[in-house]
N, C-alpha and C positions, 0 to 999 in steps of 0.2 A: 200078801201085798204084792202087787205086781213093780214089779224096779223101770219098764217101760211107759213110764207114765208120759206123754207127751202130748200140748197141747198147741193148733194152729190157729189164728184168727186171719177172715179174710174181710177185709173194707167192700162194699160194692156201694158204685152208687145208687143217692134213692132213686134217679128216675129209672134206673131196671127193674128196682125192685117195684116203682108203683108200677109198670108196664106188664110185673107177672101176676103182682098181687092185690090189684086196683079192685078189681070186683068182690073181694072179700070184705064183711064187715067184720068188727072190730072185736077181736077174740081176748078175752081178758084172762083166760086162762092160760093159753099158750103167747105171751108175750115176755121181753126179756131175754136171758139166756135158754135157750131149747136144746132137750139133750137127742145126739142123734147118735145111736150105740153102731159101735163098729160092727161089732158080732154077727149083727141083725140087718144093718141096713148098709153095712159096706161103702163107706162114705168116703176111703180114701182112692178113690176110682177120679169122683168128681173133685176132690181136692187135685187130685193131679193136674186135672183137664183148667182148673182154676190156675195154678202154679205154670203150667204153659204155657199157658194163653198170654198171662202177664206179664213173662219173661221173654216171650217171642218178640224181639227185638221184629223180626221182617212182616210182623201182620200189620197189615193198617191198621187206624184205631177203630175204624167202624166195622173192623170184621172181628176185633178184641173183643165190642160192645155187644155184638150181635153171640160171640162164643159164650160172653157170662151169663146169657139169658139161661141158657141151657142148666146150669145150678139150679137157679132160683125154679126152674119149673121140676128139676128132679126134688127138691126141697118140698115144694108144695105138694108136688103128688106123696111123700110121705107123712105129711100131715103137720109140715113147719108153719108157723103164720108168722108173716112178714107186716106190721103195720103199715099203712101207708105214710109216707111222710110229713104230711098234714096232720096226721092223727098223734103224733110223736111228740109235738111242739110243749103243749101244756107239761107233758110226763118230763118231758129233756128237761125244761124249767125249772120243773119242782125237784128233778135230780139234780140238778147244778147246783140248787141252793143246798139241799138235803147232804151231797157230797163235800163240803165245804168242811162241813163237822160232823162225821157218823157218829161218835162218839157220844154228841149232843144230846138229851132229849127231845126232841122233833115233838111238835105236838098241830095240828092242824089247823091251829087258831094262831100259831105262830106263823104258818109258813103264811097260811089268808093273808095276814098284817104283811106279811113282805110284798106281798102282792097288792097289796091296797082292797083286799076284798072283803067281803064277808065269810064267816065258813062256809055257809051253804051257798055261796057264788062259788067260794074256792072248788068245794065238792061236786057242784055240778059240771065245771070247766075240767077238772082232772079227769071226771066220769067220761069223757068224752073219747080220753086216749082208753077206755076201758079198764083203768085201775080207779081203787081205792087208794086213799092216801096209805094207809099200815099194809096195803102190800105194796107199792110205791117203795115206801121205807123200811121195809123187809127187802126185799129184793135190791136196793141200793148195799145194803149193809152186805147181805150175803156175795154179790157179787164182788163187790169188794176184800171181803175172805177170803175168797177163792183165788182172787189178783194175786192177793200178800201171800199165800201159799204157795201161788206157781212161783213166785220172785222175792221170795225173804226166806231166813232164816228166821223168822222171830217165833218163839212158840204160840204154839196154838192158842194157848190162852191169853197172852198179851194182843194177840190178833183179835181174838173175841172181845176183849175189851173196848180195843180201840175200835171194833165195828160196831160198836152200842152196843151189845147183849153184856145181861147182868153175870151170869155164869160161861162160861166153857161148855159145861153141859146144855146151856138153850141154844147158843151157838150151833154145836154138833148137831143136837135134833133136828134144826131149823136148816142146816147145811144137807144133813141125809132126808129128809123130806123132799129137798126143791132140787139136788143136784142127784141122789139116787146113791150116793159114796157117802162117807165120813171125813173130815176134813184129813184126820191121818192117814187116810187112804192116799189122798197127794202127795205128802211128803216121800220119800226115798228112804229105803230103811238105813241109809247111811247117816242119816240126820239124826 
């Protein structure tokens, strides 16, 4: 287990990102959390140049705006996809509702009715951001896991629960499938 576990998230906004990623269409397999391995692709280089940039109290903001481009095109060239932020809308929606209660049952004819539609209206509008509704709601749940692990103490398995899976063990599968690690691989062996 490595005791160095540590994780950075950086905000950008969408209009950089439609600006690097606008002629892409709509990847439904790389959407969501994207893993980018340090090992391989050396990523704390450009996190620096991000942490800079944004810190640099004496840049102007248009030359702050013009520095984060420079991520998102190192991202792209190794093979991140950035939605555009038109393409986001439906998915954010049906996440907002979905994240309310992961716990839930979620079923697609429910979320339709919250929306006033039919399934297959609901199904085609989601189709759009490039998900299906169960990975939608898989990737809510998981991502969610992953949150309560970097910032709780709670055990894995009360975590599992409360992210809607029936077991710990579909959890874990479903955690080392999409994130590549085990959920106990997070935790600090001091836990």
């Amino acid at each position: 287990m490595n005791d160095n576990y540590q994780a950075d998230g950086v905000s950008i906004d969408n209009a950089l990102v439609d600006a690097v990623f606008a002629d892409q269409s709509a990847n439904p397999v790389a959407t969501g959390i994207q893993i980018v391995r340090g090992e391989e692709q050396q990523p704390e280089e450009v996190l620096a140049l991000v942490k800079e940039t944004l810190t640099n109290a004496s840049l102007p903001e248009a030359l702050k705006q013009h520095r984060l481009l420079e991520p998102l095109i190192w991202l792209r060239h190794i093979g991140v996809h950035l939605p555009k932020s038109d393409t986001v809308n439906s998915l954010s929606k049906v996440r907002s509702l979905i994240e309310t209660d992961l716990s839930y049952a979620w079923r697609a004819t429910d979320v339709a009715s919250h929306f006033a539609m039919s399934e297959a209206t609901f199904r085609r509008w989601l189709a759009k951001s490039g998900h299906g509704f169960a990975k939608a709601l898989l990737h809510a749940r998981l991502e969610k896991g992953l949150a309560l692990l970097q910032s709780t103490h709670d055990p894995i398995s009360n975590i599992a629960l409360d992210c809607g899976f029936n077991t710990p063990s579909h959890f874990s599968e479903a955690f080392k499938k999409r994130f590549g690690i085990r959920p106990k691989e997070i935790r600090l062996r001091d836990h």
